[in-house]
C-alpha positions as CSV (number, residue, x, y, z in Angstrom):
1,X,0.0,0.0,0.0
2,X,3.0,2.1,0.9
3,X,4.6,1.5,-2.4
4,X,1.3,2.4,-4.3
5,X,1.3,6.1,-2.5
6,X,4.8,6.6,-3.1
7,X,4.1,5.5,-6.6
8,X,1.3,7.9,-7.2
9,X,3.2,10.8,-5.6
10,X,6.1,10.3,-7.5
11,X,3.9,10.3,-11.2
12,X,2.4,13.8,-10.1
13,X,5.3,15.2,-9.3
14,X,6.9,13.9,-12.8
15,X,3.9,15.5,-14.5
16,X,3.8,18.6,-12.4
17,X,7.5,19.3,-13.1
18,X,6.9,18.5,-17.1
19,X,4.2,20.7,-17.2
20,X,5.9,23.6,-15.7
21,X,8.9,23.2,-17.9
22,X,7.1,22.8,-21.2
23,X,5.6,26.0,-19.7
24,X,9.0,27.5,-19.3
25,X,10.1,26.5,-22.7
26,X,7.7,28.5,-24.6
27,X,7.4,31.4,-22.0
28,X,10.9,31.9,-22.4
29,X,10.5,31.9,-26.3
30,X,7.3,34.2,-25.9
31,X,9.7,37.0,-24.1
32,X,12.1,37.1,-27.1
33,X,12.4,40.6,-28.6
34,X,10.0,41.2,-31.9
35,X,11.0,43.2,-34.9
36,X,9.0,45.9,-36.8
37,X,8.4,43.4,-39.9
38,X,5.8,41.8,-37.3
39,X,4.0,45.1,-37.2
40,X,4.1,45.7,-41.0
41,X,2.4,42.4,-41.4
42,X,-0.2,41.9,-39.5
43,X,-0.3,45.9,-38.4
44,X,-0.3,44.6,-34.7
45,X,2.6,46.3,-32.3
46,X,5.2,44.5,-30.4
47,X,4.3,46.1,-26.9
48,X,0.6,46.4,-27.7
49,X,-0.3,42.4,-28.1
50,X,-3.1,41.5,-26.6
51,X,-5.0,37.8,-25.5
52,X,-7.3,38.6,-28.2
53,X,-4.3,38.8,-30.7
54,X,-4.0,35.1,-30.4
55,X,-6.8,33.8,-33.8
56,X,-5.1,37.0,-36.1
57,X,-1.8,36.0,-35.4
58,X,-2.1,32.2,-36.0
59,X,-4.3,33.4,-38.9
60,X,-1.6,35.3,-40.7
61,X,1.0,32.7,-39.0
62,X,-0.1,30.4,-41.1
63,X,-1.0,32.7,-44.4
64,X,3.3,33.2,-44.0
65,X,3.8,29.5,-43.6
66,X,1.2,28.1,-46.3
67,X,4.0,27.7,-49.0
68,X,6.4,26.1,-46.8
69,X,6.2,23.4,-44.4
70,X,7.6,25.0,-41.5
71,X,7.3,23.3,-37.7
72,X,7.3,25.6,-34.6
73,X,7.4,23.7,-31.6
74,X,4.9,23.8,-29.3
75,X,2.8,25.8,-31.3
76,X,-0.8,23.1,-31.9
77,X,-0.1,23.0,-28.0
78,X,0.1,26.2,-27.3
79,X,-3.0,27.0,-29.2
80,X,-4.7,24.1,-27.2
81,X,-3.7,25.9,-23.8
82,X,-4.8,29.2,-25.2
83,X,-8.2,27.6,-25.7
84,X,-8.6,26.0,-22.2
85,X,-7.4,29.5,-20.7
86,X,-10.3,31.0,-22.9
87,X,-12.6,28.2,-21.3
88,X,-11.8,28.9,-17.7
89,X,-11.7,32.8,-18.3
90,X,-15.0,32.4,-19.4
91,X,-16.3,30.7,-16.5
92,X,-14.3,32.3,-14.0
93,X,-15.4,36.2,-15.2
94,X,-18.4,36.2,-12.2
95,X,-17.0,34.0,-9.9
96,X,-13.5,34.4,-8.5
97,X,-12.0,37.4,-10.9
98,X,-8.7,36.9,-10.0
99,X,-8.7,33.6,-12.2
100,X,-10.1,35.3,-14.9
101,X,-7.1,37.8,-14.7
102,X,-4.6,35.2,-14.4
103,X,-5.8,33.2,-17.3
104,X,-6.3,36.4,-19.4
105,X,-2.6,37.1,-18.6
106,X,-1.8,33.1,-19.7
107,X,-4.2,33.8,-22.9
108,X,-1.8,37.3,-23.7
109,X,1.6,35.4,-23.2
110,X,0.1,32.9,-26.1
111,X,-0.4,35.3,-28.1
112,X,2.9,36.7,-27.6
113,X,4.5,33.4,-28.3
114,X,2.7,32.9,-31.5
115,X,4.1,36.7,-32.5
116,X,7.4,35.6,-31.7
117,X,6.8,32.4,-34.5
118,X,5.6,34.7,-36.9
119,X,8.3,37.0,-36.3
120,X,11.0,34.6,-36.8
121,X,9.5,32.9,-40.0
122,X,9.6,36.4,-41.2
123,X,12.8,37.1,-40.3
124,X,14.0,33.9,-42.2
125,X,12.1,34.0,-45.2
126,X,13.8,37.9,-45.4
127,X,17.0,35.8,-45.1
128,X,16.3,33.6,-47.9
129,X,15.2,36.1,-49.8
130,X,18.6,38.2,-49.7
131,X,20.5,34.9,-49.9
132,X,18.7,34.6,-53.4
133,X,18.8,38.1,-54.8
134,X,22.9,37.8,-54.2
């Protein structure tokens, strides 16, 4: 019986800890700086994106990407965890605001990370363009 608890303890901390490193990972990504080619694109600024960025910015994420088979990482699961934070936002806004805050907050930091894709898919293809031209 012993082993059993130790057992069950030991797989939630093992998820707990992936979960807040996957976290990590793309948080980390989400805080990288974003050029002004973002903001020509999708006519969105770098210091004003917003949770409600997040369907525009996948939108003209993958408009960029269409001719290319380009893989972010994380970025289907991202999207996933923008829609659950939508989900609980929605049914925290009468209840207890503060989790509507905090998953508004999650919601803008997805957005943010799906800016930094598109910013770095445009800041490659500009690449390969003046790789080409020369």
């Amino acid at each position: 019986m012993v082993s059993i608890i130790i057992l069950a303890l030991s797989a939630t901390a093992l998820v707990r800890f992936a979960i807040h490193q996957w976290r990590a990972i793309w948080i980390a990504a989400a805080n990288q700086p974003i050029s002004v080619s973002l903001q020509t694109v999708t006519g969105i600024e770098s210091g004003a994106i917003a949770a409600d960025d997040f369907r525009s910015l996948l939108s003209a994420y993958d408009q960029a990407c269409a001719t290319q088979k380009v893989n972010t990482p994380w970025l289907r699961e991202v999207a996933h965890y923008y829609s659950a934070m939508s989900l609980l936002e929605r049914a925290c806004k009468k209840m207890p605001p503060f989790l509507s805050k905090w998953a508004e907050s999650e919601r803008a930091i997805c957005s943010r990370y799906v800016a930094v894709a598109l910013d770095q898919h445009l800041s490659m293809d500009l690449d390969r363009r003046a790789v080409v031209q020369s």
